[in-house]
C-alpha positions in Angstrom: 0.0 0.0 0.0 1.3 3.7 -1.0 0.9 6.5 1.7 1.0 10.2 1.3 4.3 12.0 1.7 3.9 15.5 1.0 7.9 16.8 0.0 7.0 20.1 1.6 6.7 18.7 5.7 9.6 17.0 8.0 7.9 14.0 9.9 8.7 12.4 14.0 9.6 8.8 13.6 6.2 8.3 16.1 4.3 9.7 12.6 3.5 13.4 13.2 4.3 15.6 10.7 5.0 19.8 10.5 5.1 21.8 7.4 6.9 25.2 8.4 4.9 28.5 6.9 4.7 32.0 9.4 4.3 29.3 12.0 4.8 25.2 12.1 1.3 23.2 11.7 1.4 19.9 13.2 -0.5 16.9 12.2 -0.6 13.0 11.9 1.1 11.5 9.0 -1.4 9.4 6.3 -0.2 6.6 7.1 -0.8 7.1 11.1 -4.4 7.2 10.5 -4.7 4.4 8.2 -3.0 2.5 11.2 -5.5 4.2 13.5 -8.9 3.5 11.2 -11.8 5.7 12.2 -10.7 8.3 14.5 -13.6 9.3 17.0 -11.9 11.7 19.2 -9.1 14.3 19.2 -7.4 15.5 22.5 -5.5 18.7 21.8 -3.6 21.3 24.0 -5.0 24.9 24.6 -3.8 28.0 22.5 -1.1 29.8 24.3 0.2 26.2 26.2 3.8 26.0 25.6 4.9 22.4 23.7 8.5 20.8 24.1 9.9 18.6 21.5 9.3 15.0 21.9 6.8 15.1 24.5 2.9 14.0 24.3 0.7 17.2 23.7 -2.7 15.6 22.9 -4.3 11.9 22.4 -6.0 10.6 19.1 -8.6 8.2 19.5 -9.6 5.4 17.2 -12.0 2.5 16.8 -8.9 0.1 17.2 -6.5 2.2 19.6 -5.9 5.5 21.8 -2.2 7.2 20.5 -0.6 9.7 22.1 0.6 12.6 19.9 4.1 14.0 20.0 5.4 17.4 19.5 7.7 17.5 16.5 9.4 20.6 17.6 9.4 23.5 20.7 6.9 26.4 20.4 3.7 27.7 21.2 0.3 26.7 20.5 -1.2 30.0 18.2 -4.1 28.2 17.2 -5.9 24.7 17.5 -8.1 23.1 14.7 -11.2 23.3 16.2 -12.9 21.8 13.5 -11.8 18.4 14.9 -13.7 18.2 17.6 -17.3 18.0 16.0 -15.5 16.1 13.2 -12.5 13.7 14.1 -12.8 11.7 10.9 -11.3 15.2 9.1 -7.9 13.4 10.3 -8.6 10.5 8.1 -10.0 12.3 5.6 -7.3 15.0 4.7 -4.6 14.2 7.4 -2.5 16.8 5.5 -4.8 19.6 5.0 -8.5 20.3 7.1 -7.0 17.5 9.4 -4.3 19.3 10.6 -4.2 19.4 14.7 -2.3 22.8 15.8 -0.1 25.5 14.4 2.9 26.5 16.8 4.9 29.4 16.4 8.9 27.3 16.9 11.0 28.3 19.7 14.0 26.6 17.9 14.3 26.3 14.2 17.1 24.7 14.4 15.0 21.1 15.7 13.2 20.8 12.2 16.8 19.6 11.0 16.9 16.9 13.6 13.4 15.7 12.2 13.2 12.7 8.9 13.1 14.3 5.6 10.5 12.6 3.4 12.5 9.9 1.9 13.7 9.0 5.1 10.0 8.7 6.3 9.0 6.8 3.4 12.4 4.4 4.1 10.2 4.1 7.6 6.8 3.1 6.4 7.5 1.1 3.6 
């Protein structure tokens, strides 16, 4: 099976993915929610709560599982995607675009190098 790996994000080994604009927006890779199947509920931090790189900042639940989510990189939370929580199945739907979780404005630039370029996260999924 062939997942989506859009050339224009940098993706955590545990499947999140940020594409850098103004600031970073942060979701689950298209492979993630394949895993997942029918996400039913998204957990997601508050705007203005401060995320560190690595750590669980929300929880996606599925029909098969509950997943943490990790932060990719350091930053604030500017805004949260609303959206998701009358309709969680926006993150299978479009898990690049209207299923997007948060946008972060990045303490540290410098952590989007330490993150898998897309070939290296297709190496991971295939």
């Amino acid at each position: 099976m062939s997942f989506d790996v859009p050339d224009d994000c940098r993706y955590l080994d545990s499947h999140e993915w940020v594409r850098q604009a103004d600031d970073a927006t942060i979701g689950i890779s298209d492979f993630a929610q394949d895993e997942l199947g029918d996400v039913v509920f998204v957990e997601l931090p508050d705007e203005g709560e401060e995320l560190t790189a690595g750590e669980e900042f929300g929880v996606v639940e599925s029909i098969k599982a509950v997943s943490d989510i990790y932060a990719p990189v350091s930053g604030t939370v500017t805004a949260v995607n609303d959206a998701l929580f009358d309709e969680p199945e926006l993150v299978n739907d479009d898990p690049y675009g209207d299923g997007w979780l948060l946008a972060l404005e990045v303490a540290d630039e410098s952590e989007l190098d330490d993150l898998l370029s897309p070939d290296e996260y297709r190496d991971q999924i295939a």
